[in-house]
C-alpha positions as CSV (number, residue, x, y, z in Angstrom):
1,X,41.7,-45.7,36.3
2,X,44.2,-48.0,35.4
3,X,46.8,-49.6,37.8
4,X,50.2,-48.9,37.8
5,X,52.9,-51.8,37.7
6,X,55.6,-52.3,39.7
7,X,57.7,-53.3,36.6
8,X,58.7,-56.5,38.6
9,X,60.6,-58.9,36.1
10,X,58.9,-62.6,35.6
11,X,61.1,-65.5,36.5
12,X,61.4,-68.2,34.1
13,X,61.6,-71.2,35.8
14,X,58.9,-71.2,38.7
15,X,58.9,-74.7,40.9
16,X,55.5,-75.9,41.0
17,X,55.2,-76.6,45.2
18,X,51.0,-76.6,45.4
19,X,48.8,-77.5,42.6
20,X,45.1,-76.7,43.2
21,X,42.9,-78.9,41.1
22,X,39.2,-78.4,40.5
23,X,37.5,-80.0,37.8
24,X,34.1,-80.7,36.0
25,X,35.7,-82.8,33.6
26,X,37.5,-85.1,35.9
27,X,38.6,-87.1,32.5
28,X,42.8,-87.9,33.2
29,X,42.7,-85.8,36.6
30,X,43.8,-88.9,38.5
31,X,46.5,-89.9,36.5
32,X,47.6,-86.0,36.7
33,X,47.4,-86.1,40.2
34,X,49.5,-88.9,40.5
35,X,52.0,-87.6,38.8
36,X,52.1,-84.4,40.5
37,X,52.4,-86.1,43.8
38,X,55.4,-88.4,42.7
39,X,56.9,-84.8,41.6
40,X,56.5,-83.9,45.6
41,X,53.8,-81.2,44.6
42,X,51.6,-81.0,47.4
43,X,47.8,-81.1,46.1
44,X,44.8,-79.1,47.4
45,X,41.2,-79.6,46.0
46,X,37.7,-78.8,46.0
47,X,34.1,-81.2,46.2
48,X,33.8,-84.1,43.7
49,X,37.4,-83.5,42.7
50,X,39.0,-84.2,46.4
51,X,37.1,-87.5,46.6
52,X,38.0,-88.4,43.6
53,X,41.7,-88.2,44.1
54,X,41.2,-88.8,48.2
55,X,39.3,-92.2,46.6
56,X,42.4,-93.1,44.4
57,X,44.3,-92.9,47.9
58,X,46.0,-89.8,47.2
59,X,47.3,-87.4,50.0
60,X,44.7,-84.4,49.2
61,X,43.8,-81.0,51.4
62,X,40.7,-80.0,50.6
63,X,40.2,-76.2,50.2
64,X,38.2,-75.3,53.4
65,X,41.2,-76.2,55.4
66,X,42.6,-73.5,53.0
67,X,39.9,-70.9,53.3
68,X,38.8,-72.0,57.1
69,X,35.3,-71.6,55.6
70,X,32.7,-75.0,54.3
71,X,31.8,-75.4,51.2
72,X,28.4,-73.7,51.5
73,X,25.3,-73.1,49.3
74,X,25.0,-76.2,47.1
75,X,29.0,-75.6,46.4
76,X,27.8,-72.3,44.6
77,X,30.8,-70.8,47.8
78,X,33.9,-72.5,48.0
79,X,36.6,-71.3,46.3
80,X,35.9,-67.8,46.1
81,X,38.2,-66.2,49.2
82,X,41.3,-64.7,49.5
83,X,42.9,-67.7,50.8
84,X,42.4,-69.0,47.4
85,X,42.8,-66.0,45.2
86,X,45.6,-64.5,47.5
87,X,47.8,-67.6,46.5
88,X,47.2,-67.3,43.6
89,X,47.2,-63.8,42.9
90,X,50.6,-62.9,44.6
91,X,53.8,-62.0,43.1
92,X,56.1,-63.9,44.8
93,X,58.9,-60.9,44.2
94,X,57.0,-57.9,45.7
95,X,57.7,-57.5,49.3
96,X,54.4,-56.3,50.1
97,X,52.6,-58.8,48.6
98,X,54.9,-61.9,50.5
99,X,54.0,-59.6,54.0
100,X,50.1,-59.8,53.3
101,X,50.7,-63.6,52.5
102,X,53.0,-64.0,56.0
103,X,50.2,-61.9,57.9
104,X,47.1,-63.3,56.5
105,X,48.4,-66.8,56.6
106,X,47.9,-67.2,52.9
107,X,49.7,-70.2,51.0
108,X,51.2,-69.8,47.4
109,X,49.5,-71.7,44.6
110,X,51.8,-72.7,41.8
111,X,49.6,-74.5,39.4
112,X,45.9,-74.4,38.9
113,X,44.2,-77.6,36.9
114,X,40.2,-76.0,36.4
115,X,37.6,-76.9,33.8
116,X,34.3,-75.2,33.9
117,X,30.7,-76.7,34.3
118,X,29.4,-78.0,31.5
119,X,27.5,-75.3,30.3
120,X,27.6,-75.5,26.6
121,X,26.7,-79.4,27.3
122,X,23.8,-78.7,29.1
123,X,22.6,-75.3,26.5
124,X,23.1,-77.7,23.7
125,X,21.0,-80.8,25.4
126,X,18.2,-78.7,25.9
127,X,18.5,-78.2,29.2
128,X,15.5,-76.1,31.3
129,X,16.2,-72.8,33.0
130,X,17.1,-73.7,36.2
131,X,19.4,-76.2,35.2
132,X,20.8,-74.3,32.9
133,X,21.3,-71.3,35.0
134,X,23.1,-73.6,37.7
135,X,25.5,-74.9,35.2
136,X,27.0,-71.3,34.9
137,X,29.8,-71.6,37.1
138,X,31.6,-68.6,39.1
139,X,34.4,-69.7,40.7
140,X,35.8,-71.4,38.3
141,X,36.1,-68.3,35.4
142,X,37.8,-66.5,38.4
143,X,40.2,-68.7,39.4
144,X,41.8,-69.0,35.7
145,X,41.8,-65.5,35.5
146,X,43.0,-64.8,38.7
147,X,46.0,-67.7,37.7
148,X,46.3,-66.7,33.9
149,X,47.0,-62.7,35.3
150,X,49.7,-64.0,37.2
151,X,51.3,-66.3,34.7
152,X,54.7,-64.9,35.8
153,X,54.4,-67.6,38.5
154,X,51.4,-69.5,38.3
155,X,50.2,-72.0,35.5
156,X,46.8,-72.5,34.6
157,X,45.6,-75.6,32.6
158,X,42.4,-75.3,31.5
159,X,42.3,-78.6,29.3
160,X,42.6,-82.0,29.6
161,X,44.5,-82.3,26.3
162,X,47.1,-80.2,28.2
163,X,47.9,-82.8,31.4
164,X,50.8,-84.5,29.3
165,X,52.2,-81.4,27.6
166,X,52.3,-79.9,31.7
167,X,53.9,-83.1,32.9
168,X,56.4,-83.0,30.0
169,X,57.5,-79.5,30.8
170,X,58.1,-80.3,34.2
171,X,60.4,-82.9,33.1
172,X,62.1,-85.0,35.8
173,X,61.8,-81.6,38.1
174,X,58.6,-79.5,39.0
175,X,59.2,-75.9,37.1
176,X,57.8,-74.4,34.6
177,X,58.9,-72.3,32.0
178,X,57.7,-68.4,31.6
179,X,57.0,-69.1,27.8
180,X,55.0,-72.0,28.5
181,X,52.9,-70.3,31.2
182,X,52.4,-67.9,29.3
183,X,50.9,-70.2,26.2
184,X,48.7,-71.7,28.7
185,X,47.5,-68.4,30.1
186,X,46.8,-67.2,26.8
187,X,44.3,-70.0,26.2
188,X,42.7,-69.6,29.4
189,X,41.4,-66.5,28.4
190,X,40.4,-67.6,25.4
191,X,38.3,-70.0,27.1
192,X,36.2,-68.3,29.5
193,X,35.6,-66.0,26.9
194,X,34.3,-68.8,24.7
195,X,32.5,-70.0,28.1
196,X,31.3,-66.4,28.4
197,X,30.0,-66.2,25.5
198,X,28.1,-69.3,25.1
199,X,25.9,-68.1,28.3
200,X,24.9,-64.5,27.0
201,X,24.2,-66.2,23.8
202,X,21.5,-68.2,25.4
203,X,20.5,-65.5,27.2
204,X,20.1,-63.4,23.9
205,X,17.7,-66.6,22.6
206,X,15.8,-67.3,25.9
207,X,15.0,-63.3,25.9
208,X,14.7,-63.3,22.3
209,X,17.5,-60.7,21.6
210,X,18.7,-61.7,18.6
211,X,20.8,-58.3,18.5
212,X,22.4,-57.6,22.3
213,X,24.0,-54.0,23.1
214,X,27.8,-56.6,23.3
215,X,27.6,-59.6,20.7
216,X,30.5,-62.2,20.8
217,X,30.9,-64.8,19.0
218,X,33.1,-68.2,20.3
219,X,34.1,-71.3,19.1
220,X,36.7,-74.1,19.0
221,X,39.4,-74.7,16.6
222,X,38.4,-78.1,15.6
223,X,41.2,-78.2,12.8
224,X,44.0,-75.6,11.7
225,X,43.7,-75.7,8.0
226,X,46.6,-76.0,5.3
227,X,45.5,-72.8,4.0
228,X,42.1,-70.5,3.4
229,X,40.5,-70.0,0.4
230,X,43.7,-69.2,-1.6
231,X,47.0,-70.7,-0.3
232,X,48.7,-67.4,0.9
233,X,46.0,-67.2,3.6
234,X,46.1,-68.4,6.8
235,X,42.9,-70.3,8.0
236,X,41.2,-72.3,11.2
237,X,37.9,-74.4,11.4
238,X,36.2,-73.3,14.7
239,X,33.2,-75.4,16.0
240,X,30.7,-72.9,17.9
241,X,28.5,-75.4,19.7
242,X,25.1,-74.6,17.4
243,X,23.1,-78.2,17.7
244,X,22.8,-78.1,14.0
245,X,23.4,-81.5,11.7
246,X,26.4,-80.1,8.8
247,X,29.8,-80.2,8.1
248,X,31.1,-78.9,11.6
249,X,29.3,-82.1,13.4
250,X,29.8,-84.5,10.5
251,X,32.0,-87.6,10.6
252,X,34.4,-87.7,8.3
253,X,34.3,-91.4,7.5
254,X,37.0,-91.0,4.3
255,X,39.3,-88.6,2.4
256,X,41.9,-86.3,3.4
257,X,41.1,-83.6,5.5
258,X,38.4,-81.0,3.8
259,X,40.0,-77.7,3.1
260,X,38.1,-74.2,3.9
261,X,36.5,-74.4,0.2
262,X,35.5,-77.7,0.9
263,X,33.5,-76.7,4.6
264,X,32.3,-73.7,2.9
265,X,31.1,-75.3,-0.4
266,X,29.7,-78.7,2.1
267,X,27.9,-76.3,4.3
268,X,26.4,-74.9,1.2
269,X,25.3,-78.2,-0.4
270,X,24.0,-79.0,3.3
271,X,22.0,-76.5,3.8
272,X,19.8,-76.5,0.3
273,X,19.5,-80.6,0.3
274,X,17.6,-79.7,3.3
275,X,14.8,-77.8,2.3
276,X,13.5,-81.4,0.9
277,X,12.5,-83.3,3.4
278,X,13.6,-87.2,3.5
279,X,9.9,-88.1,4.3
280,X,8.4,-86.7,0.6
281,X,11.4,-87.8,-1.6
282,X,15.1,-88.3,-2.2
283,X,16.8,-85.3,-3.2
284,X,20.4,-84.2,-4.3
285,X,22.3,-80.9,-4.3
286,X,25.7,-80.9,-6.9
287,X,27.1,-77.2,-5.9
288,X,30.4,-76.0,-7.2
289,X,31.8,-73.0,-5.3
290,X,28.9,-72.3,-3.1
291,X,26.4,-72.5,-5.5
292,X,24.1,-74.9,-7.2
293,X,24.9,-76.6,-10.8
294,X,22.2,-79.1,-10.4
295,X,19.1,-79.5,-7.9
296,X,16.5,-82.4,-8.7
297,X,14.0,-84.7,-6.9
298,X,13.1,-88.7,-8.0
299,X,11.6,-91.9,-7.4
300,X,15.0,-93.1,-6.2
301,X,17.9,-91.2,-4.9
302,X,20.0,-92.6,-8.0
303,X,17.4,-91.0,-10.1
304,X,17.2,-87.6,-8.1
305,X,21.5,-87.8,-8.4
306,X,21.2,-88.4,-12.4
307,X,18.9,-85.7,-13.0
308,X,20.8,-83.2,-11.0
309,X,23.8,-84.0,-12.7
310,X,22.0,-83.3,-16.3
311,X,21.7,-79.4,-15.0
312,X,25.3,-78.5,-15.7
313,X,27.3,-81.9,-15.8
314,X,30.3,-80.1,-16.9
315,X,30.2,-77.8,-13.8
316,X,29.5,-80.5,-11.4
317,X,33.1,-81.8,-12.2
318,X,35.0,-81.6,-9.1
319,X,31.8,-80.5,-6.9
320,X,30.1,-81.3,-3.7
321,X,27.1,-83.8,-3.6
322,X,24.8,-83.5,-0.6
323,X,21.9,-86.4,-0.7
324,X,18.6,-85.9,1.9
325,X,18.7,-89.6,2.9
326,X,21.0,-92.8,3.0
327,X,23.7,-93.2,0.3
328,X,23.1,-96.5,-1.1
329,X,25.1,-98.4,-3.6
330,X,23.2,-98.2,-6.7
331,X,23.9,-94.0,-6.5
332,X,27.5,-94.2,-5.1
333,X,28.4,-96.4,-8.1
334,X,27.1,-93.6,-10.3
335,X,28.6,-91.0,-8.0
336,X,32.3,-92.4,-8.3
337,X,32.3,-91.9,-12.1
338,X,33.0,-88.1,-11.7
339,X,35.5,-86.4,-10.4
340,X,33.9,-85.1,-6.9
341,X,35.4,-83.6,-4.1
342,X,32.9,-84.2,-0.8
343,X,30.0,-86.5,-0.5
344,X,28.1,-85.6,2.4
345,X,24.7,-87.4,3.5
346,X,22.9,-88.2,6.8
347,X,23.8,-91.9,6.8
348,X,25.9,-94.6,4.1
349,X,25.1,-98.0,3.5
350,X,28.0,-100.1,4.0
351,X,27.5,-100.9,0.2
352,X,27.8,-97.2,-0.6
353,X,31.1,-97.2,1.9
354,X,32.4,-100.3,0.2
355,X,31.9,-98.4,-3.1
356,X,33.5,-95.2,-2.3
357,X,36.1,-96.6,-0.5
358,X,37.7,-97.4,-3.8
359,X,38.2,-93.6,-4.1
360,X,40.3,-92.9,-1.3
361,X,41.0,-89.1,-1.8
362,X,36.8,-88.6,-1.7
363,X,35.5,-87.6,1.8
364,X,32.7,-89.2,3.0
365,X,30.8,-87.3,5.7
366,X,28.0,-88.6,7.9
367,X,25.6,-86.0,9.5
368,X,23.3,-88.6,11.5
369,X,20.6,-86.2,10.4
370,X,19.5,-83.2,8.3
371,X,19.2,-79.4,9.8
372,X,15.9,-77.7,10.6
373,X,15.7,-75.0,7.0
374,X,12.8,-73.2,9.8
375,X,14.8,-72.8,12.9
376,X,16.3,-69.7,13.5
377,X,20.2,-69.1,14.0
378,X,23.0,-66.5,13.3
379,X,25.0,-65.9,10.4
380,X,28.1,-63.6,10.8
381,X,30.5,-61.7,8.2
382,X,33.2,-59.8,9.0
383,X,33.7,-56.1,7.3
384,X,36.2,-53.7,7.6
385,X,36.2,-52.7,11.7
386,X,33.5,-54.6,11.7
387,X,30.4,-57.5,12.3
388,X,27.7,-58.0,10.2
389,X,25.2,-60.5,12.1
390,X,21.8,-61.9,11.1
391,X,19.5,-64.5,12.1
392,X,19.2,-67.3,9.4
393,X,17.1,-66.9,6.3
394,X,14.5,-69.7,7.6
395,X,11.7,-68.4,5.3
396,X,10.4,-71.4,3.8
397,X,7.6,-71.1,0.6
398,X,5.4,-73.2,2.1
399,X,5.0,-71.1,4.9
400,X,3.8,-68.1,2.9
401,X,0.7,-66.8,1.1
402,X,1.7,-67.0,-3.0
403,X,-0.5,-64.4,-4.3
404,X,-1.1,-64.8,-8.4
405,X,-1.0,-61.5,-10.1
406,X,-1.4,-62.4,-13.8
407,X,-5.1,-63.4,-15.7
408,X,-3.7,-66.7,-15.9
409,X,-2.8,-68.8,-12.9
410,X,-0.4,-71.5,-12.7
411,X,-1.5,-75.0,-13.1
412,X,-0.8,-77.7,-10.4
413,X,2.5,-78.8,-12.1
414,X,3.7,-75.4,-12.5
415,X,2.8,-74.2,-8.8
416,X,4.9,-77.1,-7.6
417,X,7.7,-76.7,-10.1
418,X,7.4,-72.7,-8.7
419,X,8.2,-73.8,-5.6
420,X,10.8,-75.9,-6.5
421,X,12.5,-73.1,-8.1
422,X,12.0,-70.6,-5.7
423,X,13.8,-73.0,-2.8
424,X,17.2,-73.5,-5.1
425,X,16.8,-70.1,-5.5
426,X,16.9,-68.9,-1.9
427,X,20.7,-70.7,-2.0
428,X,21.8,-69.0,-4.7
429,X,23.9,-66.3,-4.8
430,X,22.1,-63.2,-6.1
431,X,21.8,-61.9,-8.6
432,X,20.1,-65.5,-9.0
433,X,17.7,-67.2,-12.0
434,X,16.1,-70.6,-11.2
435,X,14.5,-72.4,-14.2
436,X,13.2,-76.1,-12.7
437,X,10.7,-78.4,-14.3
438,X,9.2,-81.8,-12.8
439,X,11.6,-81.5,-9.5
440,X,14.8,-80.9,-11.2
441,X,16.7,-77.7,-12.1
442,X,17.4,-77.1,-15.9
443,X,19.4,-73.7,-15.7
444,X,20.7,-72.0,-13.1
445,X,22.0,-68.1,-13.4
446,X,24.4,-67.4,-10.3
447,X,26.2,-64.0,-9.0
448,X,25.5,-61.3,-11.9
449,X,25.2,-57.6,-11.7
450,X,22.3,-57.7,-13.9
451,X,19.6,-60.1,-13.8
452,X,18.7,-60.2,-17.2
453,X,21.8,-61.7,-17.3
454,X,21.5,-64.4,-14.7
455,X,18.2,-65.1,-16.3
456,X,20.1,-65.2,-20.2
457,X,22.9,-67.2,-18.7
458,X,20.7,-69.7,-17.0
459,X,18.9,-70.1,-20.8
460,X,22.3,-70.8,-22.6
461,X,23.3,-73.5,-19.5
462,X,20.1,-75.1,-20.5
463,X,21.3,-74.9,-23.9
464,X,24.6,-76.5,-23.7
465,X,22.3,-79.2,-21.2
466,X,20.2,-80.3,-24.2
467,X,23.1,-80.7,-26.5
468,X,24.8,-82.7,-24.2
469,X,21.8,-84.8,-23.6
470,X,20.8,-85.1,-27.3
471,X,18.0,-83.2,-26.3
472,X,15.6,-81.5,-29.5
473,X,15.0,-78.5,-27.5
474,X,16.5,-77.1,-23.5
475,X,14.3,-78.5,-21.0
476,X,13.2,-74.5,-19.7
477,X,10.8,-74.7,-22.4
478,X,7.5,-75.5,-20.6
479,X,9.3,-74.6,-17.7
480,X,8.6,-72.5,-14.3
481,X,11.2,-69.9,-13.3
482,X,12.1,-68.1,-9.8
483,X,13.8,-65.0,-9.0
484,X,15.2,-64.5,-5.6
485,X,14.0,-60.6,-6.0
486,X,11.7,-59.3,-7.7
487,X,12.3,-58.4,-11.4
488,X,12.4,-54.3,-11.7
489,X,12.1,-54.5,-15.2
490,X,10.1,-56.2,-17.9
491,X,13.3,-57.1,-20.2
492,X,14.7,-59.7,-17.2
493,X,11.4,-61.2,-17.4
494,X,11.0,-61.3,-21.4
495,X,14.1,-63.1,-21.1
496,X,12.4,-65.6,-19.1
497,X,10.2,-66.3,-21.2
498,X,12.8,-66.5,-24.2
499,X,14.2,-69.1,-22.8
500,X,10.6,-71.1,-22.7
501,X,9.3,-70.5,-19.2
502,X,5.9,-70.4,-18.9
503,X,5.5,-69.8,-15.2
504,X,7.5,-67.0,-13.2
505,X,7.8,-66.6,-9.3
506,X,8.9,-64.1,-7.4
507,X,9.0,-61.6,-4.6
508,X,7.5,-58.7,-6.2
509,X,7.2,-55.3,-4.8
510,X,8.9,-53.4,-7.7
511,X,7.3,-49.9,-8.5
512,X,7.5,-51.1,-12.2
513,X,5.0,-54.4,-11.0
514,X,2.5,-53.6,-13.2
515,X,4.9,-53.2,-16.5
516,X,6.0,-56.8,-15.4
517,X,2.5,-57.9,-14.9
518,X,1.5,-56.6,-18.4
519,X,4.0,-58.3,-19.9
520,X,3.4,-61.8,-18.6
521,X,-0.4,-61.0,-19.7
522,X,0.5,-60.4,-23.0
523,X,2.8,-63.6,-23.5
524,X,0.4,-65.8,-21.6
525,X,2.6,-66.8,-19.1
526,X,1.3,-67.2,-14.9
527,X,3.1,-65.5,-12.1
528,X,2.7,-65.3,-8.5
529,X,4.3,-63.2,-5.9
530,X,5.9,-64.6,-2.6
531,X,6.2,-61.4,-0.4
532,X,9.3,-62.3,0.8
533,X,13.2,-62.0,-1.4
534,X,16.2,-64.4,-0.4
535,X,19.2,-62.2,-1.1
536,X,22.3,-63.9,-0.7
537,X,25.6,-61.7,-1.1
């Protein structure tokens, strides 16, 4: 049943008389402390916190002369009693409430400095159970929202960021305003349910719930962006904590800030660069609104950048370029001849940063390292009322059993050119035609209704690829080609083979299989079936 209100107006200005500060963190708490004292703000504190500011030589009451109770249990009991949560949850204008505070010998608390254990520190370090468990803290979520409910006369500052924008609104005095204790109550929700929801994440992946009954989803605005993906929308760039190498833990070592197409597009370049590992051989990724206009492999990374560029130079213009090892300076000299929006790489030679740096409007990001394509995670998209979450599409082609359906099988060079296809496929969005031959892409269908028509418009990019090269005939001929679900008819697949490919992967599982089947028999070309589709919406 809900509670009824008293209706009892907020003041505006409140003077701050006796800050309790308890902190994790204790980054700046000193210097806070200081202040507060010089203000005449008497200060009351808990554990590491107390000695921190009683070592600084700072007049400090720590909270058991509050409570009349010790710090008990490995500090798990210290804060939680009523002479805490009684100053801090009284209205100072309701008679009853000032008569319990008179009776009970209960002290008001005007200003409550709390950050939380480091909980997403230690999830994110790989910390065991038991440490992990005891880095979920408790009195600290019900202090702030014990304080931020009564932000009519208490202020809550839950980060360290805040301490000078506090001691600026307390001016030469020691009151706060209503507005401001408001803001700052406001974002103290916000953060224990971020805090919240970091731990029943990790619950959901230590007891291997990927879908709970209550699924939240928290994160912190790392950037407020000039707009979203078209300029009359409004847009934020929120870091969720997921130990993942990309664009959210990048460096940004150059160029303006990215813009929501830029993180999107970056992520999306990320993300497919990665499903060639380092170790077997350089690889690049040129994408151009979230999906790929070249994908190749080569003896150097300058060679794997050239032949991704010879996919679809003319879409690459203005694109994102994602490398699977060290830019060097042979490749960022090649790199700064086109237009490109984000570079983004696990390291940079200082040759490459001494090259680039001669565009200054290109960002330069630095990962460190390259995500895991096989370990699970969540994707989210919103709907109308709604949250559509999944784990990651980790399925990787190595990992599963190709099964050839056709009287002729694949070669060598065509099983590994199948493969190739079939991973730049998985990162395309569907309805999505691969054609790749010797580790490079040579046409790339992207986003149709119809996938004859992804596979026709993948043959007439390799068309316009030739002529730009100077090339007799479009590199699909001889070439293998992937589908990222199976083919339901035989004319997608006659189109294929139009085009010149003479190898087709793909998920199978159509009724209409063995019309497909036939039709690859009778033109001679090999197919295999994965098992497993990679639709991307």
């Amino acid at each position: 049943m809900a509670v009824a209100s008293k209706k009892i107006p907020a003041p505006d200005q409140v003077t701050v008389r006796t800050a309790l500060l308890s902190v994790s963190d204790k980054t700046g708490i000193v210097d806070l402390a200081r202040a507060l004292h010089q203000k005449g703000v008497h200060l009351v504190s808990t554990g590491g916190t107390h000695k921190a500011l009683a070592d600084a030589g700072l007049p400090v009451t720590d909270v058991s002369e509050i409570t009349g109770f010790p710090e008990v249990m490995d500090g798990r009991v210290k804060t939680l009693h009523p002479g805490v949560h009684g100053g801090l949850l009284a209205i100072r204008d309701d008679e009853d409430h000032v008569q319990a505070m008179t009776t009970h010998g209960i002290t008001g608390i005007d200003l409550a400095v709390i950050n939380l254990y480091p909980f997403e520190d230690v999830r994110a370090k790989g910390g065991d159970y038991p440490t992990t468990v005891e880095n979920i803290d408790i009195g600290g979520p019900a202090m702030i929202r014990a304080s931020a409910k009564n932000h009519a006369y208490v202020t809550v500052i839950t980060d360290a960021s805040d301490y000078t924008a506090l001691l600026t609104e307390l001016g030469t005095g020691a009151a706060t305003s209503f507005a401001f204790r408001q803001k700052m109550a406001a974002k103290a929700y916000a953060r224990t349910a971020a805090y919240d929801t970091a731990i029943s994440g990790w619950f959901a992946e230590v007891l291997d719930t990927p879908m709970p009954l209550h699924r939240t989803i928290g994160g912190v605005l790392k950037e407020e962006m000039r707009y979203g993906e078209n300029p009359h929308q409004k847009a934020g760039f929120y870091i969720t904590g997921e130990n993942r190498p990309g664009v959210a833990t990048a460096t940004l070592l150059q160029g303006k800030q990215l813009s929501y197409n830029n993180i999107n597009d970056t992520d999306a370049a990320f993300e497919l660069v990665a499903e060639f590992p380092a170790a077997k051989s350089p690889a690049v990724a040129i994408i151009k609104h979230a999906n790929p206009c070249g994908v190749a492999t080569g003896s150097t990374l300058l060679e794997a950048y050239e032949r991704a560029l010879a996919c679809d130079s003319t879409s690459a213009f203005g694109g994102i370029i994602a490398l699977n090892q060290e830019l060097d300076g042979a490749t960022a000299e090649e790199i700064v001849k086109l237009f490109t929006e984000v570079i983004i790489a696990p390291s940079v030679s200082d040759i490459a940063k001494t090259v680039i740096a001669g565009k200054p409007n290109l960002r330069l990001l630095v990962t460190g390292a390259l995500p895991d394509p096989r370990v699970p995670g969540l994707t989210a998209k919103t709907v109308a009322g709604g949250l559509l979450v999944q784990t990651r599409d980790n399925g990787m082609v190595e990992d599963l059993e190709l099964k050839v359906v056709t009287k002729r099988a694949p070669t060598a060079q065509e099983l590994e050119d199948m493969k190739f296809a079939f991973k730049v496929a998985k990162h395309v969005k569907s309805n999505a035609v691969v054609y790749a031959k010797d580790g490079q892409t040579v046409g790339i269908g992207a986003g149709q209704m119809s996938r004859v028509d992804s596979a026709r418009i993948a043959g007439l990019k390799a068309e316009e690829a030739a002529r730009a090269l100077g090339l007799p005939a479009p590199l699909t001929h001889g070439s293998a080609v992937a589908s990222e679900a199976f083919l339901p008819f035989a004319d997608g697949l006659l189109s294929m083979i139009a085009a010149g490919a003479t190898a087709v992967i793909q998920p199978g599982g159509s009724m209409r299989d063995p019309d497909v089947i036939a039709a690859a028999d009778e033109a001679g070309v090999a197919m295999v079936f994965t098992g497993m589709r990679h639709f991307r919406h």
